[in-house]
C-alpha positions as CSV (number, residue, x, y, z in Angstrom):
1,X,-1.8,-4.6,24.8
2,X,-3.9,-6.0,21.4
3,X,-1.9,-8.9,20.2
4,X,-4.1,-9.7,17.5
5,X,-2.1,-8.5,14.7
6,X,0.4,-11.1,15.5
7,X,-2.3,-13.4,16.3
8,X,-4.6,-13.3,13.2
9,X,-3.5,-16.2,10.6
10,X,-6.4,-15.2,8.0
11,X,-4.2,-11.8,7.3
12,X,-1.8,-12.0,4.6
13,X,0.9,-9.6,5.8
14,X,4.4,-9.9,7.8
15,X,4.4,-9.4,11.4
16,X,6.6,-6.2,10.5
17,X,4.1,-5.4,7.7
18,X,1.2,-5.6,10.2
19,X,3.3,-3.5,13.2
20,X,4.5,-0.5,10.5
21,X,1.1,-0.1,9.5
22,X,-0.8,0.1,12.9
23,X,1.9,2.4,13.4
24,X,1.1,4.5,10.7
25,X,-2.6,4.6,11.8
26,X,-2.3,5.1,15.2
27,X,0.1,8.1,14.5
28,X,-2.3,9.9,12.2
29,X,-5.8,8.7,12.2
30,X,-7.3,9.1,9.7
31,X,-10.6,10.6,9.0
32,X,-11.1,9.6,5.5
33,X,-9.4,6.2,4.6
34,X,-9.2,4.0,1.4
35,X,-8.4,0.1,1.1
36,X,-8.0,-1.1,-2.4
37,X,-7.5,-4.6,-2.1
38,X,-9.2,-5.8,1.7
39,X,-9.1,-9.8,1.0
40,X,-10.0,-11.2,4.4
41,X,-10.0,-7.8,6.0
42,X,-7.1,-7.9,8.0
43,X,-5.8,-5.0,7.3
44,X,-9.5,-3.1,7.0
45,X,-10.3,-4.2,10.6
46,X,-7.2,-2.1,12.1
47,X,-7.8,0.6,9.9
48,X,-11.1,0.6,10.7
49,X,-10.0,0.8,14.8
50,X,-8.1,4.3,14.0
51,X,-10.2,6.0,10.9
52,X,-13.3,7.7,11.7
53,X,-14.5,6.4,8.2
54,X,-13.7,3.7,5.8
55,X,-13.9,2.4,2.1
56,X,-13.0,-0.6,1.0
57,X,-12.2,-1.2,-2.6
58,X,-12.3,-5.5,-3.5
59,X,-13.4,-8.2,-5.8
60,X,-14.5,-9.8,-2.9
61,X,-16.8,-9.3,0.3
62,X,-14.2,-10.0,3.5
63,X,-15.1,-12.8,5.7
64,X,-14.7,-10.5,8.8
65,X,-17.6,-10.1,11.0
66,X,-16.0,-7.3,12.6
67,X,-15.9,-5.2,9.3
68,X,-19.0,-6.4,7.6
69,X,-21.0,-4.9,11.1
70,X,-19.0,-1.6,11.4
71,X,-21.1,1.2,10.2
72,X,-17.7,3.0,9.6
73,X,-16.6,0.6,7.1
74,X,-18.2,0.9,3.4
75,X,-17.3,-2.1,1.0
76,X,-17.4,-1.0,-2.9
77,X,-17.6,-4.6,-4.6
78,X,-16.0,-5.0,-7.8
79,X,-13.3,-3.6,-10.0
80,X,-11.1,-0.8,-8.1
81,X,-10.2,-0.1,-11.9
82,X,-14.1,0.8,-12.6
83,X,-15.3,2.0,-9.4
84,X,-12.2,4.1,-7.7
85,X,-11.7,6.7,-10.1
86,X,-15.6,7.9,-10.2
87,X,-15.5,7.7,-6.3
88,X,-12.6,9.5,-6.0
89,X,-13.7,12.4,-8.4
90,X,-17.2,12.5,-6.0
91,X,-14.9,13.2,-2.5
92,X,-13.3,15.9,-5.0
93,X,-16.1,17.0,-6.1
94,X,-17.4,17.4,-2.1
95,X,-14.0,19.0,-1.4
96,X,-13.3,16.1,1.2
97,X,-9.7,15.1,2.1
98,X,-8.7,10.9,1.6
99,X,-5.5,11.3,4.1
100,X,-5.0,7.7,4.1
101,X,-4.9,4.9,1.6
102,X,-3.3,1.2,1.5
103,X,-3.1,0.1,-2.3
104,X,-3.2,-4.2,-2.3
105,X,-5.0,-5.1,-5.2
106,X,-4.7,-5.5,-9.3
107,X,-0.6,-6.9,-8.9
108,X,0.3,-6.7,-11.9
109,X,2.5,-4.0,-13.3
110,X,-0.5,-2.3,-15.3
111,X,-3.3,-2.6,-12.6
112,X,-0.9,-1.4,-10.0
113,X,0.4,1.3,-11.9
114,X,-3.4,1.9,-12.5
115,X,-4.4,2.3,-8.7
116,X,-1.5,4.2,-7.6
117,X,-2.1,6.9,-10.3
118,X,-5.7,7.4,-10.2
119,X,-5.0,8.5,-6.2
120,X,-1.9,10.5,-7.2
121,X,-3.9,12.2,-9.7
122,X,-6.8,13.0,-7.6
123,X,-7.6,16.4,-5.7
124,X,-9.5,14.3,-2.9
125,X,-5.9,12.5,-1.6
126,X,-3.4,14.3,0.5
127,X,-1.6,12.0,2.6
128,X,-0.1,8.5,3.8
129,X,-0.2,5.8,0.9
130,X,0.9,2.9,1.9
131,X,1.6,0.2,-1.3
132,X,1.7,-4.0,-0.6
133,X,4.0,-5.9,-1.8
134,X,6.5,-3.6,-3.6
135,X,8.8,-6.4,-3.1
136,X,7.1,-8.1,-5.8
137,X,8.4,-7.2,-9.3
138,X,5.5,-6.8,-10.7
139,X,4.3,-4.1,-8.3
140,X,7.7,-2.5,-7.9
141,X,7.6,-2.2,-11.9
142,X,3.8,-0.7,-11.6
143,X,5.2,2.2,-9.6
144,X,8.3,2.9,-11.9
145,X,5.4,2.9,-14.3
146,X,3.7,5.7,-12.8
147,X,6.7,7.9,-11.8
148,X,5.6,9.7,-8.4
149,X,8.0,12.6,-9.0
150,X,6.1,13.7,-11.9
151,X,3.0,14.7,-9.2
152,X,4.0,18.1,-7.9
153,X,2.3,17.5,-4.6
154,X,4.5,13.6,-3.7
155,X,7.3,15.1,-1.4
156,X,8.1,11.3,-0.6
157,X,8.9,7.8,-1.8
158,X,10.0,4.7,-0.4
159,X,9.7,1.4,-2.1
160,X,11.3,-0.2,0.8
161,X,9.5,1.2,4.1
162,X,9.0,-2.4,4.9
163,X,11.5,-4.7,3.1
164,X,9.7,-7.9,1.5
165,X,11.2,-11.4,1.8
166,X,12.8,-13.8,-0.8
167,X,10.4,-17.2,-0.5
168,X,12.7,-19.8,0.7
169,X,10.0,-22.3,1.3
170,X,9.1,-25.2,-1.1
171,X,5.8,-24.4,-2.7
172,X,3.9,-22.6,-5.6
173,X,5.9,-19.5,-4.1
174,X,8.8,-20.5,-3.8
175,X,11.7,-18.2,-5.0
176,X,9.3,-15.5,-5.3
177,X,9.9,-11.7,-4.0
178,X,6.6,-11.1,-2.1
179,X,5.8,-8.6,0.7
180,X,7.1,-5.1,1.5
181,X,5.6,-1.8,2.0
182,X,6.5,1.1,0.2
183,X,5.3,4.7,1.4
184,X,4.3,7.3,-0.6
185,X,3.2,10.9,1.5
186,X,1.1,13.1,-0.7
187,X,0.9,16.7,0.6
188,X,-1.3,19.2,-1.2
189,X,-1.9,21.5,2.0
190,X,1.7,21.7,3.5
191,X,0.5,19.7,6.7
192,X,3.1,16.6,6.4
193,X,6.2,18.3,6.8
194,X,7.2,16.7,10.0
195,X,7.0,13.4,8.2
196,X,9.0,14.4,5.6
197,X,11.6,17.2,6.9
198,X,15.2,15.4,6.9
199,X,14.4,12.3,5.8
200,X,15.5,13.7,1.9
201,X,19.1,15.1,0.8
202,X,18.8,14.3,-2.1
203,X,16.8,16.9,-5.2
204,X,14.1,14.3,-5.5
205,X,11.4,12.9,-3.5
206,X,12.8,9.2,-3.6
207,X,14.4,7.9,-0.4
208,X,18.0,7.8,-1.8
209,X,20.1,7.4,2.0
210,X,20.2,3.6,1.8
211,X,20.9,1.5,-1.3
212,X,18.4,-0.5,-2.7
213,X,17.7,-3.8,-1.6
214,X,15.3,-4.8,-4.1
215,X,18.4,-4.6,-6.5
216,X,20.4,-6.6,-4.3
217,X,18.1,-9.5,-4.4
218,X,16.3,-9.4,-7.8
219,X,19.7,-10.9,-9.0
220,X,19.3,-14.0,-6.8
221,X,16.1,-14.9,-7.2
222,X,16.9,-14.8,-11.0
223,X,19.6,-17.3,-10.6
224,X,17.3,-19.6,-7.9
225,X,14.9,-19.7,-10.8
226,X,16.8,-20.5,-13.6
227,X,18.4,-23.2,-11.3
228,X,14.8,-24.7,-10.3
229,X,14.0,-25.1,-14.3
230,X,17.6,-26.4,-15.0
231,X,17.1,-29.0,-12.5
């Protein structure tokens, strides 16, 4: 058994984070995968163990030996905000499929939003998007910004896939909503249906079974914060 994504410190995500999406990869392998937002390359060194090619999307080079010598893995350095949207409308252009993309970069509300609907606009993406930190109001609020249902091919949404935490710990973070990974399937070729037959009753593609935790906790934090600056 690979322990390493319990084992790796340098890779900002939960354990439950890291275990939902190997699960996702190792269920449907991608062929054609997209990071935006690869940090240390945590995350792009599992995806890179399932996807038969890789494109990662950063400010920032990783410090990962492991992806910086994979010939699978191509890193785009720079803006995803300038370099996505071109690259995207190539693979369209080539008539090849992106069936898998996490989205962890720009987090605030407008780069977010940004990111998520430059994918959901683009012919080249049917498939599994997973978003970071949709816990994170900011993030949440860039999603609500873009409105998936308006896309005619999204036939699911979950903001809370993966419930994010409430920071208890003291420190720059601390009574902050971080973490969380929300799911978005995309399916332009009717191929997904077994991901998403039953899991909707409602007329919409947004997860609707369970209430919303996110609006549950937003509530507290609020009031831990205004506490922390009253005291």
């Amino acid at each position: 058994m690979d322990w390493n994504i319990f084992e790796d410190n340098s890779w900002l995500m939960s354990f439950g984070e890291r275990a939902a999406l190997e699960g996702i990869l190792s269920l449907i392998r991608p062929s054609l995968a997209v990071e935006v937002g690869s940090w240390m390359g945590g995350g792009l060194e599992r995806t890179a163990l399932y996807a038969d090619e890789v494109h990662s999307f950063d400010l920032v080079v990783p410090d990962r030996p492991s992806v910086l010598n994979d010939p699978k893995v191509t890193l785009h350095t720079g803006d995803s905000h300038v370099l996505l949207a071109p690259w995207l409308a190539e693979q369209a252009r080539d008539e090849r499929v992106v069936d898998y993309i996490l989205i962890d970069g720009d987090h605030s509300a407008e780069g977010a939003a940004k990111d998520i609907g430059e994918v959901l606009s683009s012919t080249a993406f049917s498939g599994v998007m997973l978003i970071h930190d949709t816990f994170n109001p900011e993030v949440r609020a860039g999603v609500e910004l873009v409105r998936p249902e308006q896309f005619p091919y999204v036939r699911y949404v979950d903001l809370d896939f993966v419930t994010g935490i409430l920071i208890r710990r003291p420190g720059e973070a601390q009574n902050e909503m971080w973490g969380g990974l929300g799911l978005i399937v995309v399916d332009r070729f009717d191929q997904l249906g077994q991901i998403t037959s039953g899991a909707l009753e409602g007329a919409g593609p947004w997860q609707d079974k369970s209430y919303d935790v996110f609006g549950f906790v937003k509530p507290v934090r609020d009031l831990l914060q205004r506490s922390a600056a009253a005291a």
